[in-house]
Legacy VTK file of the C-alpha trace (Angstrom):
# vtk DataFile Version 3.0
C-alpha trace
ASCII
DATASET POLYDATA
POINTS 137 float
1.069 37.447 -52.158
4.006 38.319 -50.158
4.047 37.857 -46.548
6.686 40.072 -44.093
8.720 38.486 -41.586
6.585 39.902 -38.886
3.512 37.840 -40.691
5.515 34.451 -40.937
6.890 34.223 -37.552
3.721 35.913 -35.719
2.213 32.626 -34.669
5.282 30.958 -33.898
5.973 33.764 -31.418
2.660 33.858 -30.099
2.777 30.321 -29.379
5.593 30.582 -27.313
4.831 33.427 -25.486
1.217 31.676 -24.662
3.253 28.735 -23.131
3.837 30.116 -19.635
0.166 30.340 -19.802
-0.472 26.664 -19.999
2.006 26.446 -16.927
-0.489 29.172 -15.018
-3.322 26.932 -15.933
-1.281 24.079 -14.102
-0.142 26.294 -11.415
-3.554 27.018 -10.543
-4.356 23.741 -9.654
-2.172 23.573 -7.283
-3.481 26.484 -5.535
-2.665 24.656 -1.968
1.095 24.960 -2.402
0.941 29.059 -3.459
0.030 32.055 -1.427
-2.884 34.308 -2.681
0.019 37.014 -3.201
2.324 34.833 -4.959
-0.164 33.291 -7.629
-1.061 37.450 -8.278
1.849 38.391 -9.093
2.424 35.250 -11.263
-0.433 36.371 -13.063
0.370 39.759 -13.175
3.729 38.698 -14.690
1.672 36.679 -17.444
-0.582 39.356 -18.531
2.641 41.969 -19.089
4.337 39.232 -20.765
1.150 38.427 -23.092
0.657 42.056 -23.789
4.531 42.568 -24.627
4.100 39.494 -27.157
0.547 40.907 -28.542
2.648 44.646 -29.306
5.881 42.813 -30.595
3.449 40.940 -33.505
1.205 43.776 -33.858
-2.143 42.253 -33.049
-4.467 45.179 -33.291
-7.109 44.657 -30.310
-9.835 42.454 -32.061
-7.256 39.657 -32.733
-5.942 39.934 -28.912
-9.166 39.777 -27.567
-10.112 36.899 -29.665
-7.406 35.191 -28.809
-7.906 35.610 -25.125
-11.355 34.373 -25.560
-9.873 31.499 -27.309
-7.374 30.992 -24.808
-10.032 31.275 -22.022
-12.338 28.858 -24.043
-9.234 26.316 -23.930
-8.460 26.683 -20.258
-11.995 25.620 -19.502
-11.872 22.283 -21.849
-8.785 21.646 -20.271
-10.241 21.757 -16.443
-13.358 19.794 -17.422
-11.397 17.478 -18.720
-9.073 17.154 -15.836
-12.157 16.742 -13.753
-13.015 13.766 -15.813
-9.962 11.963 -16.032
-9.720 12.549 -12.000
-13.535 11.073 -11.804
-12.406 7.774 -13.790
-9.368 7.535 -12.018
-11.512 7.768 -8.806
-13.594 4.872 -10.729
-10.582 2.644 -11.412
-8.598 3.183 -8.132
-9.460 3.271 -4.305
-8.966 6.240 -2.504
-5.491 4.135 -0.603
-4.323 2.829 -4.387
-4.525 6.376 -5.846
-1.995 7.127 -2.504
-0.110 4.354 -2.693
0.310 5.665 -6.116
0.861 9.100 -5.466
3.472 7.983 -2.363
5.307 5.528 -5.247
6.037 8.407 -7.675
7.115 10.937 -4.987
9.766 8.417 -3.497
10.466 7.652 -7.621
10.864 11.410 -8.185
13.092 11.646 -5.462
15.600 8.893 -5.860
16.122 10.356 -9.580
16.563 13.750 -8.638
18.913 12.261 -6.153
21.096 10.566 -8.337
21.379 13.499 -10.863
18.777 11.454 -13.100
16.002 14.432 -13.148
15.649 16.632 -16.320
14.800 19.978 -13.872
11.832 21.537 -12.529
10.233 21.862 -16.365
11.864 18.792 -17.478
10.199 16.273 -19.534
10.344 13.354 -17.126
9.250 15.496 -14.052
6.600 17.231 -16.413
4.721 13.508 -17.300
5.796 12.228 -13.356
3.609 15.589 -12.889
0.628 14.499 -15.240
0.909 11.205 -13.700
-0.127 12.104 -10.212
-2.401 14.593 -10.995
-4.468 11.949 -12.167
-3.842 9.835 -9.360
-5.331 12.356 -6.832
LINES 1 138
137 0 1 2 3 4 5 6 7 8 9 10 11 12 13 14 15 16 17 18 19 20 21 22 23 24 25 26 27 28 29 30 31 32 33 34 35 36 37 38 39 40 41 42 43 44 45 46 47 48 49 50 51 52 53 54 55 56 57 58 59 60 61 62 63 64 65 66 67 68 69 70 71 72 73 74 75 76 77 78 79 80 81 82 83 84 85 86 87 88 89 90 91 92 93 94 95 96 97 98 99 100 101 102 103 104 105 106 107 108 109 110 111 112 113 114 115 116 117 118 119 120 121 122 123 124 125 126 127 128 129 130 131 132 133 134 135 136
């Protein structure tokens, strides 16, 4: 059976077009730190982007909206279990060690994007520094 480009290199494409939404799914979390008009048109953004993806592999509309559904299905693992990592946390730490935590990596953070040491906003190290203090709060 002989596959076409478009056939091999579908999924990769996909994939990497469905990153940004992983960083929505983060960005909504932080819903404190973005206007209501700002986190629209982030979505907005998203959506075009996910649709111009979907037309450049030629999904025909079952396999886009299965893979929204999947996509949705993942989104909601992923907050329940953020929500249970934060409840052990909340088990393992009191409320001042999970700020004293919190306070630690935020001066860390600073001092190595001070002396040139960060990798960037999506950088590696600030990504896990991230991680880290979600689960602190």
């Amino acid at each position: 059976m002989k596959m076409s480009l478009r056939q091999v290199f579908a999924p990769a494409l996909l994939a990497f077009a469905l990153t940004p939404l992983a960083f929505a799914a983060q960005a909504n979390q932080h819903e404190d730190h973005a206007s209501e008009v700002d986190r629209e048109a982030f979505q907005q953004r998203m959506e075009e982007r996910r649709q111009e993806v979907y037309e450049r592999a030629g999904l025909d509309e079952e396999q886009q909206t299965a893979l929204n559904e999947l996509n949705a299905e993942h989104y909601q693992a992923m907050q329940a279990l953020r929500e249970e990592h934060h409840e052990k946390v909340a088990e393992l730490l009191s409320e001042e060690e999970r700020d004293a935590l919190k306070n630690a990596m935020q001066e860390v953070r600073e001092e190595h994007r001070g002396d040139g040491k960060g990798h960037g906003r999506r950088g590696e190290h600030d990504h896990h520094e991230r991680n880290a203090e979600t689960a602190s709060e």
